[in-house]
VEXTORKE-242914 format. One line per 3 residues: number of its first residue (from 1); for each residue x, y negated, z of N, C-alpha, C. Coordinates in steps of 0.2 Angstrom, whole numbers, plus 5000, padded with zeros to 4 digits. Atoms other than C-alpha are relative to their C-alpha. Layout:
BEGIN
NUM> X Y Z X Y Z X Y Z  ...
***
This chain:
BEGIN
1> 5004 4993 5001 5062 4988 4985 5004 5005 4997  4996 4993 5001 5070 5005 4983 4996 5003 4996  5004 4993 5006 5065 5014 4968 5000 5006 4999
4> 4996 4993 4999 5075 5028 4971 4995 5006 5005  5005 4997 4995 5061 5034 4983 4994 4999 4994  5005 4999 5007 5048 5039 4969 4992 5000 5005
7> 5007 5002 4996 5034 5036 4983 4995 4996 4996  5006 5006 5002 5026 5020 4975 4997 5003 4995  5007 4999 5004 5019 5030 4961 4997 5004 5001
10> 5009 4995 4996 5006 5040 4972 4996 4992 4998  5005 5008 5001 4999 5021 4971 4995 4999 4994  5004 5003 5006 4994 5023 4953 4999 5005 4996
13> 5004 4993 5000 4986 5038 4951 5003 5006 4994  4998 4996 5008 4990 5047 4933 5009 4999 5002  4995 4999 5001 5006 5043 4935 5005 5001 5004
16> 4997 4995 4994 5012 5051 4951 5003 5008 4997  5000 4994 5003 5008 5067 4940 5005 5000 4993  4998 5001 5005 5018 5063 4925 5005 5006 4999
19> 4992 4995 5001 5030 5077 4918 5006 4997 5001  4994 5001 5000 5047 5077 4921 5006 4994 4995  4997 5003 5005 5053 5071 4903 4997 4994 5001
22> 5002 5006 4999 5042 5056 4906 5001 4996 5007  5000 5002 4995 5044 5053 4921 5008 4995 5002  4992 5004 5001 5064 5049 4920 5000 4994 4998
25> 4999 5006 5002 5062 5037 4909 4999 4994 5003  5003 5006 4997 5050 5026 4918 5002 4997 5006  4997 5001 4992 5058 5028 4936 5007 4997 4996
28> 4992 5002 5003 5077 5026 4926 4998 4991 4998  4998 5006 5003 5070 5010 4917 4996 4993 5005  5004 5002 4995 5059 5003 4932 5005 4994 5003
31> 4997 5006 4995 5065 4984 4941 4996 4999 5005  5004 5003 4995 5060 4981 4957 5000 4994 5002  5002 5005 4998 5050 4964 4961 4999 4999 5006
34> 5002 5002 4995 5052 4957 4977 5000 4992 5000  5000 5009 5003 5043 4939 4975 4994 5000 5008  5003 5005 4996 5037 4924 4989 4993 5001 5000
37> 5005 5002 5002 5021 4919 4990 5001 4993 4996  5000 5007 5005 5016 4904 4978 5007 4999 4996  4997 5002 5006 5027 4908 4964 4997 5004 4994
40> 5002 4998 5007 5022 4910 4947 5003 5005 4995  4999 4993 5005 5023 4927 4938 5004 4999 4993  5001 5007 5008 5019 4917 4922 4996 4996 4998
43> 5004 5006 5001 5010 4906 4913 5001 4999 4992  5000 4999 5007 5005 4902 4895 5005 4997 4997  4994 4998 5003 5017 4906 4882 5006 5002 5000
46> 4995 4997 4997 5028 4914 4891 5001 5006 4995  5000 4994 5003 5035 4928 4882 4999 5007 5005  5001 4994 4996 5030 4946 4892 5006 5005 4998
49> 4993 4995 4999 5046 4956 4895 4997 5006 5006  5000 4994 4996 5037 4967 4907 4993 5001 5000  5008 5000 4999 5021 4978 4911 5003 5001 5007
52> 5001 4997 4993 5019 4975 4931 4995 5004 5001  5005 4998 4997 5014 4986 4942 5000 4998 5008  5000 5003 4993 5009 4980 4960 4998 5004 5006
55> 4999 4996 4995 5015 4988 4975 4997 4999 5008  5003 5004 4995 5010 4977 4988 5000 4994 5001  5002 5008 4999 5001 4960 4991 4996 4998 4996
58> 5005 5004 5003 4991 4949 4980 5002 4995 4994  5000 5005 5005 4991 4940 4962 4996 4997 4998  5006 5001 5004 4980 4928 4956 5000 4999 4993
61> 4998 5003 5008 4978 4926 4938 4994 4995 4998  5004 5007 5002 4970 4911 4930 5001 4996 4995  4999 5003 5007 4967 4899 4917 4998 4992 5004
64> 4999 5006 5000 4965 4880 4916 4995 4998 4995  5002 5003 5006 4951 4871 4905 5002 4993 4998  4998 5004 5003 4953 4855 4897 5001 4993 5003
67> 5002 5004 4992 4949 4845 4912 5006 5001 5004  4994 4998 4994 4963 4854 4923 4997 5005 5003  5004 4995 4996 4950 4865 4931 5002 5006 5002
70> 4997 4993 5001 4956 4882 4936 4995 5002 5003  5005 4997 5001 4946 4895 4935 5000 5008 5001  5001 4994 4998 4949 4912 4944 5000 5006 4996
73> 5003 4996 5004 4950 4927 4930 4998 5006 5006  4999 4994 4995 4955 4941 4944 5006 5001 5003  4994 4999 4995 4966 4946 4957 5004 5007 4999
76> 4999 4994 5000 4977 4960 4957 5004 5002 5006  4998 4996 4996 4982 4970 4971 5005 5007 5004  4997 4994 4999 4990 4986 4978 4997 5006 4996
79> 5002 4991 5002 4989 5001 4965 4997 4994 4993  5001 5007 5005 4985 4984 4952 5003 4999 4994  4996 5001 5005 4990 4981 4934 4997 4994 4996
82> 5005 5006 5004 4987 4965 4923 4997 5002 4994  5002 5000 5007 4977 4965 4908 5001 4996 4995  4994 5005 5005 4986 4949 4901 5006 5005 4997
85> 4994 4997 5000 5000 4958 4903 5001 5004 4996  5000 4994 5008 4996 4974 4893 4996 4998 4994  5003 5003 5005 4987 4964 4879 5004 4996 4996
88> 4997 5001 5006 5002 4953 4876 5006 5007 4998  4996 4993 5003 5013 4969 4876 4998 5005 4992  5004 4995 5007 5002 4978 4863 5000 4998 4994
91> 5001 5005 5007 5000 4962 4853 5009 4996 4998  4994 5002 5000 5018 4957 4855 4999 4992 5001  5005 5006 4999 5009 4940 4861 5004 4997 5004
94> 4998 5002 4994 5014 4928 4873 4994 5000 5007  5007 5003 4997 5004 4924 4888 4995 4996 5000  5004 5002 5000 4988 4917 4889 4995 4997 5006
97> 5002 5001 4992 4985 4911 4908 5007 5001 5003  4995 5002 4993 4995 4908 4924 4997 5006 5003  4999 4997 4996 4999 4921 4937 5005 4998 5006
100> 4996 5002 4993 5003 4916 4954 5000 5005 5008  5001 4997 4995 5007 4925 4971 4996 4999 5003  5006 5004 4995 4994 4921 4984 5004 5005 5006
103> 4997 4998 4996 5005 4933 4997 5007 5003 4999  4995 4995 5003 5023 4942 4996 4999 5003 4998  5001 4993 5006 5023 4954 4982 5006 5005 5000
106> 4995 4995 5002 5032 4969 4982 4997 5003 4993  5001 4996 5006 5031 4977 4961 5005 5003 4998  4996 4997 5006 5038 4987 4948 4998 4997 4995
109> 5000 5003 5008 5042 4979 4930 5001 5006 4996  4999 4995 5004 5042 4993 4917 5003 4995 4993  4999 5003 5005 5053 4984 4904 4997 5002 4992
112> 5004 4998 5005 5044 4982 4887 5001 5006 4995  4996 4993 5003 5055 4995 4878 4998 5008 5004  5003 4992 4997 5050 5008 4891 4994 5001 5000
115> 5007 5001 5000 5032 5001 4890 4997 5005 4995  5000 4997 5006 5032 5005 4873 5001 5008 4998  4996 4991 5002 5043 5023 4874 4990 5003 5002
118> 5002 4997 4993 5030 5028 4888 4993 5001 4995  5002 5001 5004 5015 5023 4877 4999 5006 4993  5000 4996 5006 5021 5032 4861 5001 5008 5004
121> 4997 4992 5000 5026 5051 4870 4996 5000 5006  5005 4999 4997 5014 5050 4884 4993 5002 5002  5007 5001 5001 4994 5053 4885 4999 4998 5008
124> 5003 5001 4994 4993 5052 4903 5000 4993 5001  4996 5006 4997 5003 5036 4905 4995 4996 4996  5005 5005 5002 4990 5029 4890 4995 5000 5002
127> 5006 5001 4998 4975 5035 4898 4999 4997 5008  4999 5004 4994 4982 5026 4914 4999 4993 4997  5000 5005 5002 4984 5012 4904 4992 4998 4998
130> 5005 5003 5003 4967 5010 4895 4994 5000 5006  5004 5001 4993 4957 5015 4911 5000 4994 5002  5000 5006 4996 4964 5001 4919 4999 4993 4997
133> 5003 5003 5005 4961 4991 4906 4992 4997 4998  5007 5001 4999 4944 4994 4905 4997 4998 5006  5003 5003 4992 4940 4991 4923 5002 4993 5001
136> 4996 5008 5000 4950 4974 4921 4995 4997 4997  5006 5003 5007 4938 4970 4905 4993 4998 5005  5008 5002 4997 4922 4973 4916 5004 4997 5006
139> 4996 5007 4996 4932 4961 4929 4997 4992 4998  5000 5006 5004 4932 4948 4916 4992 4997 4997  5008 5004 5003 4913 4949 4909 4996 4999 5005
142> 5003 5003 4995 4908 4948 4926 5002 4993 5000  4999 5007 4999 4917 4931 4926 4996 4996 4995  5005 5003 5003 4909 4926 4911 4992 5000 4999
145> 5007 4999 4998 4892 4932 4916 5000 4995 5006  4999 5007 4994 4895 4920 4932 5000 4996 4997  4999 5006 5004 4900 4905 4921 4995 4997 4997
148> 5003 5004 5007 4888 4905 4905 4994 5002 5005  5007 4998 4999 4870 4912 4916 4999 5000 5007  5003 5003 4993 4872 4908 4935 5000 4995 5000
151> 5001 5007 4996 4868 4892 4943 5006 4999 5006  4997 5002 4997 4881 4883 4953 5000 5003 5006  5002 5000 4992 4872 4886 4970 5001 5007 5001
154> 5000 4994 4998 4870 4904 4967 5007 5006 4998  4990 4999 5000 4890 4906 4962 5002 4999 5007  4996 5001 4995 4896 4897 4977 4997 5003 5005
157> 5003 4996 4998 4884 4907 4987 5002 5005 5002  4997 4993 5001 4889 4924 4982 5006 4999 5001  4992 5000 4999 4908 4919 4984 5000 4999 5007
160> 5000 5001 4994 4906 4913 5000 4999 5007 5005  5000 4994 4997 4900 4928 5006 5003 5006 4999  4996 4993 5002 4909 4940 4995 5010 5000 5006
163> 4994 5001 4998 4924 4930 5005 5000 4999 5005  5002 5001 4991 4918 4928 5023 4998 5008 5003  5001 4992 4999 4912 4948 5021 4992 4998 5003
166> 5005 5002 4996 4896 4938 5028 5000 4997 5004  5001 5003 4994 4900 4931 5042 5009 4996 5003  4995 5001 4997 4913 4921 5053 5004 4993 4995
169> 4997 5005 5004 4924 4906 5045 5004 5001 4994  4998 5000 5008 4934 4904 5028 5005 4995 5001  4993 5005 5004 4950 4895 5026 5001 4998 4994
172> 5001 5001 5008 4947 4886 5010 4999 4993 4999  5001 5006 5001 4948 4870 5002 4993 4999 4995  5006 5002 5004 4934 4862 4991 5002 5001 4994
175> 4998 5000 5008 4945 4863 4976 5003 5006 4998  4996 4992 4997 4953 4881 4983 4990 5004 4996  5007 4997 5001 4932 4887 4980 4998 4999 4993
178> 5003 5003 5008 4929 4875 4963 5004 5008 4997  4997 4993 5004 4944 4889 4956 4997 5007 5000  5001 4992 4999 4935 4904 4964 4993 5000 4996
181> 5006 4999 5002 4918 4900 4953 5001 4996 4994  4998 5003 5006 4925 4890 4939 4997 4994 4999  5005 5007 5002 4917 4871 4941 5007 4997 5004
184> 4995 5005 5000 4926 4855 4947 4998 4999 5007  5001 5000 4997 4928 4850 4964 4994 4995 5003  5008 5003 5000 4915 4837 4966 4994 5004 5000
187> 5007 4999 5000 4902 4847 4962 4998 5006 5005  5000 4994 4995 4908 4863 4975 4997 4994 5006  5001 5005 4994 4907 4846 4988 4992 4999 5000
190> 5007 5003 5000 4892 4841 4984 4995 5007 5001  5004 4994 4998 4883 4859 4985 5001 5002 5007  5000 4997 4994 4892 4864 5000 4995 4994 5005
193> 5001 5006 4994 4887 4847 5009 4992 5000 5000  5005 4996 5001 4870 4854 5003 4998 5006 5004  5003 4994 4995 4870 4869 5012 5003 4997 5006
196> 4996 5002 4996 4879 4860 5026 4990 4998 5004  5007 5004 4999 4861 4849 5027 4995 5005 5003  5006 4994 5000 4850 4864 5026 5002 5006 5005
199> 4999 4999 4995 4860 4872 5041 5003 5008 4996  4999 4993 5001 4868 4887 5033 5008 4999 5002  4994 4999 4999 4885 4881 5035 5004 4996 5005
202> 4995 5006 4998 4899 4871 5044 5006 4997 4998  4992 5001 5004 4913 4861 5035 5003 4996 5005  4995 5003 4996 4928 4855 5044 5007 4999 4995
205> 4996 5000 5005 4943 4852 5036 5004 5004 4996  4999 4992 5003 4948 4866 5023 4998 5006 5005  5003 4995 4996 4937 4876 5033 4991 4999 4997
208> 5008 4997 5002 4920 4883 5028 4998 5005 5005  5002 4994 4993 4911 4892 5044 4993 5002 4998  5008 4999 5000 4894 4903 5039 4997 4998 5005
211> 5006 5000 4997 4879 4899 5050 4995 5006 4999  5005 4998 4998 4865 4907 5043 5002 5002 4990  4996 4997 5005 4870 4922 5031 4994 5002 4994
214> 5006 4997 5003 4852 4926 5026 4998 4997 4994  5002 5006 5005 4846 4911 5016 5005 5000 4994  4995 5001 5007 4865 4911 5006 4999 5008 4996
217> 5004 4995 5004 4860 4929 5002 4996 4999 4994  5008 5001 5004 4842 4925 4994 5003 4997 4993  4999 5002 5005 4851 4912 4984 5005 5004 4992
220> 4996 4996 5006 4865 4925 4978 4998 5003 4995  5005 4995 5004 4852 4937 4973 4996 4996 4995  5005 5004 5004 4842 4923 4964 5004 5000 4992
223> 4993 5003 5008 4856 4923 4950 4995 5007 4996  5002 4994 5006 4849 4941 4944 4993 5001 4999  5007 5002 5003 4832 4936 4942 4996 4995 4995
***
């Protein structure tokens, strides 16, 4: 990835506009990331040396309970920043979850020295940072609003659609799904095989095909009642 071409910060709004004096520093201190798919960012206690920002493709980040479980916090994107990531920078922390590619990644790393410069002499580049921040947060109480007050069926439900669009089949495993709602796989098998029965879906092998999008609706919606 070419840095020298200051295109990729239209991507991230506030800081496309950045003044001049600011702006040098960030492009001058910037490493360009060109990473595989399925490889690992980081992972707990890593120490954080950079704040990415993601140019193109896909990260999942994620946590593990005590079981092994893993359990989806949020993906980030094109025009995407971690909230791990500027949390241990802030606190001087290490990691606290795993980040893994799920596509080739094109990013920029902001080494923690320039994080910090950009930070202290900046207000745009903070209220890029906090913004994103915040929309990250309600990110995350979504997931724990998922967790601790929906029901199994009308998790998996809701994800199936949120990941189908509605309709048409799903490349995914039963333990690929457990990750996407936070329970173990046994218990995604046993519900799917449930809606399987009741005629809303078709399972094949790491394959989930909708049938009948109505009914996993009804269920979705039943969460917020």
């Amino acid at each position: 990835m070419d840095l020298s071409d200051t295109d990729w910060l239209q991507q991230f709004g506030p800081l496309a506009d950045l003044a001049p004096s600011e702006r040098t520093p960030m492009v001058g201190g910037a490493v360009p990331m060109d990473l595989p798919a399925g490889v690992t960012v980081f992972a707990p206690d890593q120490p954080c040396n950079f704040f990415i920002l993601v140019c193109e493709g896909q990260v999942r980040v994620y946590q593990l309970d005590a079981e092994g479980n893993e359990i989806v916090l949020y993906r980030i994107g094109p025009g995407g920043m971690c909230i791990l990531t500027t949390l241990a920078l802030l606190a001087d922390q290490s990691y606290s979850a795993f980040a893994v590619t799920e596509t080739p990644v094109k990013a920029v790393g902001l080494p923690a020295a320039t994080f910090h410069d950009l930070m202290g002499r900046s207000a745009r580049f903070r209220s890029f940072v906090f913004n994103a921040q915040a929309a990250r947060m309600a990110d995350l109480m979504r997931v724990i609003q998922h967790v601790a007050f929906e029901s199994i069926e009308s998790r998996l439900a809701s994800r199936l659609l949120t990941l189908t669009s509605g309709e048409g089949a799903l490349s995914i495993t039963h333990q690929q799904l457990a990750a996407e709602i936070g329970t173990a796989r046994e218990v995604v098998s046993r519900h799917l095989k449930a809606f399987e029965k009741r005629g809303w879906v078709s399972l094949g092998r790491g394959r989930v095909e909708l049938r009948k999008a109505a009914p996993l609706r009804a269920v979705a919606a039943s969460a917020g009642r």
